[in-house]
N, C-alpha and C positions, 0 to 999 in steps of 0.2 A: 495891171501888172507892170512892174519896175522894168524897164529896158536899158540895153548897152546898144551902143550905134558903132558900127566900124565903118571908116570907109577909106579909099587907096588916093592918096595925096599924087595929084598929077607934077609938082616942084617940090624938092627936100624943103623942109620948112627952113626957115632964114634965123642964123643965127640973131640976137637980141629983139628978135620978135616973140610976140607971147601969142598962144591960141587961145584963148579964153573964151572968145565968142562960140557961140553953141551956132555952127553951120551945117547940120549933117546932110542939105541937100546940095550944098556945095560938093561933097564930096562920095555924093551918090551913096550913100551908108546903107548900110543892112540893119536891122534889130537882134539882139537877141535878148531872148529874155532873162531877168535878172537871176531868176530859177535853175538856170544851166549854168550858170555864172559863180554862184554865192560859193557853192561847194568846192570848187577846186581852186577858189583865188587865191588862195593862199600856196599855191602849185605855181605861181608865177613870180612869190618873194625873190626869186632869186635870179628870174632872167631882166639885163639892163635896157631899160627902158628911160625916157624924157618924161618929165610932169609940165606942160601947158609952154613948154618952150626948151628946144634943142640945148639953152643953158643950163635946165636942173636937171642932172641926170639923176633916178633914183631906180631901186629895184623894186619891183612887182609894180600893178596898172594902180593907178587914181583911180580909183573903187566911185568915188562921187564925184569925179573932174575931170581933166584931160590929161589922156596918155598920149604921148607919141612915140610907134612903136619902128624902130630905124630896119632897114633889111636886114642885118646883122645879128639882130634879134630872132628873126620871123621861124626860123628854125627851132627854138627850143618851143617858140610860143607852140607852134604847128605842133611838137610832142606831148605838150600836154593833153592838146584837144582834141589829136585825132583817132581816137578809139570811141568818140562819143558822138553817136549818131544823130542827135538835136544841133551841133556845132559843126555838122558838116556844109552848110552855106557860110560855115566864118572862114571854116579849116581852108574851104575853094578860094576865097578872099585871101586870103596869108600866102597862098600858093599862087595867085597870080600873082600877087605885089612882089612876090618873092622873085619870082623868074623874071619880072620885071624891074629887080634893084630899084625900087619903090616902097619909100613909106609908109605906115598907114596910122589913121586918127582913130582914138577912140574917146567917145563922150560916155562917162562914165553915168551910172543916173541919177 
């Protein structure tokens, strides 16, 4: 089955740097599977989010790339997900990065 990795960026990523590299143990990531995922991404078109480096800002996640998701964000992302009981290990993720004005990385699959 198709996976999503999230995981909470310990430094804001660095402006004209790219994440392209697939590290999800760098940053301790979770899975989710792509199944909990498919049906609502289109629920995210509209919250501002980065594609594989702090320069391209775009709306909704890199479905098959890197999102970086800024704390500024972590709030709308949090309203999508959190009435959905299979997203509740991301939902906790969003929520600590959150109250932690912290990042987070997502490798799309």
């Amino acid at each position: 089955m198709a996976k999503h990795e999230f995981g909470i960026m310990e430094t804001a990523p660095k402006k004209e740097k790219r994440y392209d590299k697939y590290e999800p143990q760098k940053y301790n990531c979770i899975a989710v599977d792509d199944v909990h995922l498919e049906n609502i991404v289109t629920s995210f078109d509209d919250i501002d989010f980065f594609w594989h480096t702090p320069d391209v800002p775009g709306k909704g996640i890199a479905y098959c790339g890197i999102t970086l998701i800024p704390p500024s964000s972590m709030e709308a992302f949090i309203s999508v997900i959190e009435n959905i009981s299979e997203l509740s290990e991301l939902k906790a993720l969003l929520q600590k990065a959150y109250s932690e004005n912290k990042w987070v990385i997502h490798f799309g699959i």
